[in-house]
C-alpha positions in Angstrom: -39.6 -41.5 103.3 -42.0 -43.3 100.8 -42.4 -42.8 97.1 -46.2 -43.1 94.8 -46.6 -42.2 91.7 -50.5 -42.6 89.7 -50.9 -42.1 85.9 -54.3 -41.0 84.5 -54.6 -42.3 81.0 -57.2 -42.4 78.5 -57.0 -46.3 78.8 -57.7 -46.3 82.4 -55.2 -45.4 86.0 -51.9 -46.5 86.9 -51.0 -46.6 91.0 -47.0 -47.8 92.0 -45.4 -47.5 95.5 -42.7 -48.6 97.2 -43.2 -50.3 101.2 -40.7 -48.9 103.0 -41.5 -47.3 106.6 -38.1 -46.9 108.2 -34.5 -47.6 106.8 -32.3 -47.1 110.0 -29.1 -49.0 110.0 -30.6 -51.5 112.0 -34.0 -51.9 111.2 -36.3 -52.0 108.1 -39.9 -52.4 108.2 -42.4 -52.9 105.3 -45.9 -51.4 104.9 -48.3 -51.5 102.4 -49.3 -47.9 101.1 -51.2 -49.2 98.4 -55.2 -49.6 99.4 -58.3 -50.5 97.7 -62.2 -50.4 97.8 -64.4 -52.0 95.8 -68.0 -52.7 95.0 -68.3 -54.0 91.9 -70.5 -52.7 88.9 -70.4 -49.2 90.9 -67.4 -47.9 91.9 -63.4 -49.0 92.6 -61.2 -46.4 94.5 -57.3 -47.2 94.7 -55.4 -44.5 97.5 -51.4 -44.6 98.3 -49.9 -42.6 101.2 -47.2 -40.8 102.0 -46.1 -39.0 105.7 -46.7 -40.2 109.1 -47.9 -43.9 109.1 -50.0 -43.4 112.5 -51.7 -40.9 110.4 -52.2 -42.4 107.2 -53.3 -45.9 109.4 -55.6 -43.8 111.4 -57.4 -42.7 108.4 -57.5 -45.7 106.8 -59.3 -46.9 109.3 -62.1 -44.6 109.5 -62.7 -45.1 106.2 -62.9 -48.9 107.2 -65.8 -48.0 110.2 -67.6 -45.6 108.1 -68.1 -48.3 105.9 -68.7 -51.2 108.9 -71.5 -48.8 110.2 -72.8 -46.9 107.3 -71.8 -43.4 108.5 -73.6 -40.3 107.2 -70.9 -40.3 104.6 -68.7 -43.0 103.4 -67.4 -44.4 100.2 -70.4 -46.0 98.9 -72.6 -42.5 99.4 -70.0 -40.4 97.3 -71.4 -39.5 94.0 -68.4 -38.1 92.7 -64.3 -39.0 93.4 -64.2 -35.4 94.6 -66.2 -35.8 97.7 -64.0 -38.3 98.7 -60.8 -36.3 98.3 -62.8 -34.1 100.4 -63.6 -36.8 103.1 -59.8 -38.0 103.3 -58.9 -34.4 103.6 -61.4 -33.9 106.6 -60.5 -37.0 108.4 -56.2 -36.6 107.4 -56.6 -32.7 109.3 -58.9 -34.3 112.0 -56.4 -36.5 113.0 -53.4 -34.3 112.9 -55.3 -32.1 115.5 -55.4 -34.5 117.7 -51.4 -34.7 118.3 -51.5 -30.8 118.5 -53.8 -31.1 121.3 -52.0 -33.7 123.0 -49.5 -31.4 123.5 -47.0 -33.6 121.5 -43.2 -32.1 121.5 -42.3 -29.7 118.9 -40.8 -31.0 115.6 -43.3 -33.7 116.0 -44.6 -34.3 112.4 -48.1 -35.9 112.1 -48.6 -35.1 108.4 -49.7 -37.3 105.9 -50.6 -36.9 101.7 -52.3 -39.1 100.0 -53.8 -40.1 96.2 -56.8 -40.9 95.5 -58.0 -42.2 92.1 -60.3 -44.8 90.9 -64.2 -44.4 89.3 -67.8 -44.3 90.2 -70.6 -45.6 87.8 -71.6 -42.7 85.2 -68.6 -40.6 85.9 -64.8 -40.5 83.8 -61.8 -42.1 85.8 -60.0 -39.3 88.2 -57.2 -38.2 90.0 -56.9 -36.5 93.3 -53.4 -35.4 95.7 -55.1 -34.7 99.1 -52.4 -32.2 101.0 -52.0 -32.3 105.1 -54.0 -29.0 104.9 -56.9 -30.6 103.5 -57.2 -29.5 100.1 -56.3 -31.3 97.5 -55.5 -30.9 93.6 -56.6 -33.1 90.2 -54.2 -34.5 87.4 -55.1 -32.5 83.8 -53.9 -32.9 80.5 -50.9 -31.4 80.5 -49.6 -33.3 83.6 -51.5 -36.7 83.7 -49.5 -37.7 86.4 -49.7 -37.1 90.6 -46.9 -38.1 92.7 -46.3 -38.1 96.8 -43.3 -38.8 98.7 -39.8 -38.5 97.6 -40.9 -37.1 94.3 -38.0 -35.3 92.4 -36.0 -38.7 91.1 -38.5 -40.4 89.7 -40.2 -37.0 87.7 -37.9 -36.4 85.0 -38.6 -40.7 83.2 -42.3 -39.2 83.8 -42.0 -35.6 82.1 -40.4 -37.3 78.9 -42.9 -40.2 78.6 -46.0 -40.0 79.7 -49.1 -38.8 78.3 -52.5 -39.4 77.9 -52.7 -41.3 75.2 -49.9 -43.6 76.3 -50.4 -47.7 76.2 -51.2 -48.6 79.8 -48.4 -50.9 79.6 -45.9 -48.4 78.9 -47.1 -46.3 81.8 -46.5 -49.1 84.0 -42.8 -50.0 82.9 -42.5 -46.1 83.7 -43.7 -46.1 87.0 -41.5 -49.4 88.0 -39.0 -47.4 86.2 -39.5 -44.0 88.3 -39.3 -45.9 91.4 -36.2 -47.9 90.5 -34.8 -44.6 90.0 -35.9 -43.5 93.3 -34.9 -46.3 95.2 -31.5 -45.9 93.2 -30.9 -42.2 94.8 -32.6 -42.7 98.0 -31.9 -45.4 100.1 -35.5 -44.6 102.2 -37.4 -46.0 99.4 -37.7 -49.3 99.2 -39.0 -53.0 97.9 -41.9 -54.8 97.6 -42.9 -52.3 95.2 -46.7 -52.7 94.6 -48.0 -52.0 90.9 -51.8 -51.9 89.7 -53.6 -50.9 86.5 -57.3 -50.1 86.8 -59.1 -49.8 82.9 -61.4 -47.6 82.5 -65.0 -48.2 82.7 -64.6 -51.7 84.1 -66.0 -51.3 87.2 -64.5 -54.2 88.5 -61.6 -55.2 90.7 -57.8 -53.8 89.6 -57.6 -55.9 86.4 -53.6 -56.0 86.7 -51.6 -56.1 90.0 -48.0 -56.9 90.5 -46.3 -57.1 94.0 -42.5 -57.0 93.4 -39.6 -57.5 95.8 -36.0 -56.2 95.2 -34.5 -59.8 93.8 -37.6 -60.3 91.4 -36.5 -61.7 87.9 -38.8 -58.9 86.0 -37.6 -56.0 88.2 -33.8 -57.0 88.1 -34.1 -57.1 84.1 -36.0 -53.9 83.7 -33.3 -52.3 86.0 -30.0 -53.8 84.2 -31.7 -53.0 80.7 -32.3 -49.5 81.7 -29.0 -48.8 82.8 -27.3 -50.5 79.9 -29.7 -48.6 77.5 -29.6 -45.3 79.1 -25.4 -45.5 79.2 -25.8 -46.3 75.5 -28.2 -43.4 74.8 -25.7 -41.3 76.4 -22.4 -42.6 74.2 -24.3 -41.4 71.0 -25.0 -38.1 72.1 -23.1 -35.8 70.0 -20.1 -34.4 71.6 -18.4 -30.8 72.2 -15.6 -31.7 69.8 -18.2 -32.7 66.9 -20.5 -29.3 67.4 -17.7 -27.0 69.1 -14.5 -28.2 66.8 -11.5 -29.9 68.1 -10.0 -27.2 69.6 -12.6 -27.1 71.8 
């Protein structure tokens, strides 16, 4: 299991992940689910994955020889985010159909999810979650948030604090803070947790990136201040007696 969450801001994007692959009593391997492509001055695209890593890897590197040999289509020849969520989509499902029709056993999972977000010249920052089908949605107003992966811990910090207009670096406390919360309630999700901030209309390479592992000074702070802050929060709330009487 994996966890990503991207934030779409009126500043610019937010992308965090975690970079665990397997957490069997025995053995835990790291990979990175956090990719990015970059021609400066024109475009920057950030994509995380969640799901099968042969299928997410496979991808990933079609996207790399599309690029090596200037395929019909490839990231430099999109003139909008969207065609590229359609792209991954098309080459995500092309892949899965391959272990269908090598007859792999049943309960055999080959799917992969992925986000996509980043900018192209002349064109406002987006958004994209590309499902196994295919298809794939787009962040909006209302939720200006997209997450993949072991999703349901790490939501409700989101619900209550983000929003368009939040501070970039608020987001990204958030995000470190939804995964913390994550890795907290599900062992599967893991350290070095990867965290970038793209601003918008830049153009240019991620302009913040952090790469933090489980004993790092920052992230052991943010975690001990949170839970000492949150336990406090939760002293003052008003209790039964107070509103209900003493009887209660």
């Amino acid at each position: 299991m994996t966890y990503c969450v991207s934030i779409r801001l009126n500043e610019g994007l937010v992308f965090c992940s975690d970079s665990r692959t397997n957490a069997g009593p025995d053995r835990v391997s790291t990979y990175s689910k956090l990719h990015r492509f970059s021609i400066h001055g024109d475009r920057q695209m950030m994509m995380m994955s969640a799901g099968n890593l042969a299928t997410s890897q496979a991808v990933m590197a079609q996207i790399e020889r599309d690029l090596k040999e200037d395929a019909e289509f490839n990231l430099r020849k999109a003139c909008y985010l969207s065609e590229v969520a359609d792209y991954i989509g098309e080459l995500s499902v092309r892949e899965q159909s391959k272990h269908k029709q090598n007859g792999v056993k049943t309960g055999f999972n080959a799917e992969a999810t992925f986000i996509l977000g980043g900018q192209i010249k002349g064109v406002d920052t987006e958004l994209y979650l590309v499902y196994p089908e295919g298809n794939h949605i787009t962040s909006s107003e209302q939720y200006p948030f997209l997450q993949i992966g072991e999703t349901k811990y790490g939501k409700p910090i989101l619900d209550r604090i983000i929003r368009p207009e939040t501070p970039h670096e608020t987001a990204m406390r958030c995000a470190l803070v939804s995964l913390d919360s994550t890795m907290r309630s599900n062992a599967t999700v893991g350290p070095p947790i990867e965290l970038l901030y793209y601003e918008a209309d830049s153009l240019s390479s991620p302009n913040k990136y952090y790469k933090f592992e489980d004993n790092d000074p920052y992230l052991v702070m943010l975690r001990q201040s949170w839970d000492e802050n949150i336990r406090k929060a939760f002293s003052e709330l008003p209790s039964l007696s107070q509103v209900f009487g003493a009887d209660l």
